[in-house]
C-alpha positions in Angstrom: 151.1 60.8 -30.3 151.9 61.7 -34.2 154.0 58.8 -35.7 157.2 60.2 -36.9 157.9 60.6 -40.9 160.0 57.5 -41.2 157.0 54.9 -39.9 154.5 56.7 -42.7 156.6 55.3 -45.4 154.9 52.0 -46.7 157.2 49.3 -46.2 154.9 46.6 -48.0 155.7 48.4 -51.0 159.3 49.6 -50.0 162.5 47.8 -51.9 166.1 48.0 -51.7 167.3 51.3 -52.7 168.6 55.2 -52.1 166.2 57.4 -50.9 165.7 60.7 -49.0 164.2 60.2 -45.8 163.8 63.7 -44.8 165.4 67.6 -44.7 165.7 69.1 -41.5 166.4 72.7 -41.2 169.8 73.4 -38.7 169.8 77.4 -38.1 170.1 77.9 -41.7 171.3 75.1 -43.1 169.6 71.6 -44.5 170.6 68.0 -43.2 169.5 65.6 -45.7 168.9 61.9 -44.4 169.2 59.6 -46.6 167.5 56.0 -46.4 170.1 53.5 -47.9 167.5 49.9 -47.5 169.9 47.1 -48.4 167.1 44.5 -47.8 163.1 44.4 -49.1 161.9 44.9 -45.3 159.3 42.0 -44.2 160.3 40.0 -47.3 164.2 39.2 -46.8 165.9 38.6 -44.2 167.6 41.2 -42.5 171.2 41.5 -42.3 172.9 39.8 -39.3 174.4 42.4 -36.5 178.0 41.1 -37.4 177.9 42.1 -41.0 175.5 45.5 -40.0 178.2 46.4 -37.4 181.4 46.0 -40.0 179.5 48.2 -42.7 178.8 50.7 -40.1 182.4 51.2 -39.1 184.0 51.1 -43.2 180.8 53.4 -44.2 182.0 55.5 -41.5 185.5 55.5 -41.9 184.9 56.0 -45.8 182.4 58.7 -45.5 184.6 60.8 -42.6 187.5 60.7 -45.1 186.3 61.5 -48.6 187.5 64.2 -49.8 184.4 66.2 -50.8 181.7 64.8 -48.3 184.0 64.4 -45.3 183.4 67.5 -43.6 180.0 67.4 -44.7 179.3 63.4 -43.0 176.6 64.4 -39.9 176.5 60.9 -39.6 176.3 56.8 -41.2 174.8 54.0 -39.0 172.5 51.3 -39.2 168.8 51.1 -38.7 167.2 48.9 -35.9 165.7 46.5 -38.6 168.7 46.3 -39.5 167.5 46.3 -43.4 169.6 49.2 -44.1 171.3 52.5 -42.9 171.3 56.1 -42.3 173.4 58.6 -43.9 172.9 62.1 -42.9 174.7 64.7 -44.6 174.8 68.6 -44.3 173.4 70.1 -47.1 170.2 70.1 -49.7 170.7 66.8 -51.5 168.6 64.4 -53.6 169.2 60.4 -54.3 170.3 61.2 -57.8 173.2 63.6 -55.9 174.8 61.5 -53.8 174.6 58.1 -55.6 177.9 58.4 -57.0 179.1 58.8 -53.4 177.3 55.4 -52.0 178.4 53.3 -55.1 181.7 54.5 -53.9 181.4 53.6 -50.7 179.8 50.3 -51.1 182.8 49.4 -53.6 185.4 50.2 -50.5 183.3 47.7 -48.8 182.9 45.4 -50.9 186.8 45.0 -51.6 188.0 45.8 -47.8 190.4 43.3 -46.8 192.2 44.4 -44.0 191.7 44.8 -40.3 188.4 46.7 -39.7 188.9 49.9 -38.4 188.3 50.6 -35.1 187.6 47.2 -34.5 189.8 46.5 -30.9 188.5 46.4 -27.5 189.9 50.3 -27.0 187.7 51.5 -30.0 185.0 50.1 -29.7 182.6 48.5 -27.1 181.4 45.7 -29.2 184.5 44.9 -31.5 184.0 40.8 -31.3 180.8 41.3 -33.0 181.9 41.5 -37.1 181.8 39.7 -40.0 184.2 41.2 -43.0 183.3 38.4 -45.1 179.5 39.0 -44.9 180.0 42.8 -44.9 182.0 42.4 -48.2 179.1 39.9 -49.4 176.1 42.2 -48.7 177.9 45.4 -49.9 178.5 43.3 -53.5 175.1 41.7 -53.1 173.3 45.9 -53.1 176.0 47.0 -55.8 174.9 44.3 -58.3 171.1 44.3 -57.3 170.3 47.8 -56.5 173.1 50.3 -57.4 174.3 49.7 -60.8 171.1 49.5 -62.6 169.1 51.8 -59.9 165.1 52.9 -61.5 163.0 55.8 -60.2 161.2 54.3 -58.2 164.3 53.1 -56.0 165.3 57.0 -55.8 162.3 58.0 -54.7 159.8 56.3 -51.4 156.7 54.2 -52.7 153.3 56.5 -52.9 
C-alpha cells in the first residue's frame, strides 16, 4: 500500500510551525490543509489530551465564528500525536495567507477565561477531559516560540 502524503514528510527534521499539508480538489474547488505542529515531534513531549481537547473546541469555536473564514472552516482538530492540529479550509491558500488568522486564534486561546465551550456532558462526549490552564499555556508557549518571529523554513515542510 502507498503511504499517504502526510507520513512522507520527514519528522526528524520537522519543527513547530504553519505549514500546508496538502490541496485537495472538491468538484471545482480547493481545500487546503494546513499542518499547525505546536511541538518538535519525537523531541518534545506531546501535548497532554486535556489541553489538545480544550484547544480543539476554542480553535473550533473561534474558527466557525470569524468573520471572514467562518463559512470557509471545513474543519480544526487535533492530530493523533497529538503534536499539533489540522485546519482545513475551503479555498487555495498558502502559510503566509492564513497566518494572520492562526496568530489570531492562538491569542483567543491564550487569553480565554471563561467556561469552555461546549464543554457539558450534553455537548460533548468527553467534556471532563480539559485543561484551560494548560490550553492557555501551550497556545502562549507557540505564539512566543513559533508565531511571532515565524522563518521560512517554518512556512514551508523540511526537504
Amino acid at each position: 500500500m502507498e503511504k499517504i502524503a502526510s507520513f512522507t514528510i520527514d519528522h526528524i527534521k520537522l519543527k513547530p510551525g504553519l505549514y500546508v499539508s496538502r490541496k485537495d480538489k472538491v468538484g471545482d474547488s480547493v481545500v487546503t490543509t494546513f499542518d499547525i505542529r505546536m511541538t518538535s515531534p519525537n523531541d518534545e513531549p506531546v501535548m497532554n489530551t486535556a489541553e489538545v481537547h480544550t484547544i480543539e473546541h476554542l480553535g473550533a469555536t473561534f474558527l466557525r465564528n470569524h468573520s471572514e473564514y467562518g463559512e470557509k472552516t471545513v474543519y480544526f482538530g487535533p492530530m493523533g500525536c497529538r503534536t499539533g492540529f489540522y485546519m482545513l479550509l475551503a479555498g487555495d491558500y498558502s502559510s503566509k495567507d492564513v497566518l494572520p488568522l492562526v496568530m489570531e486564534m492562538f491569542q483567543f486561546i491564550r487569553d480565554w477565561q471563561e467556561q469552555v465551550p461546549g464543554a457539558s456532558a450534553k455537548d460533548c462526549g468527553n467534556y471532563l477531559d480539559m485543561n484551560l490552564a494548560m490550553a492557555n499555556w501551550q497556545a502562549r508557549r507557540f505564539l512566543e516560540q513559533t508565531l511571532q518571529n515565524i522563518t521560512e523554513d517554518r512556512l514551508d515542510y523540511p526537504k
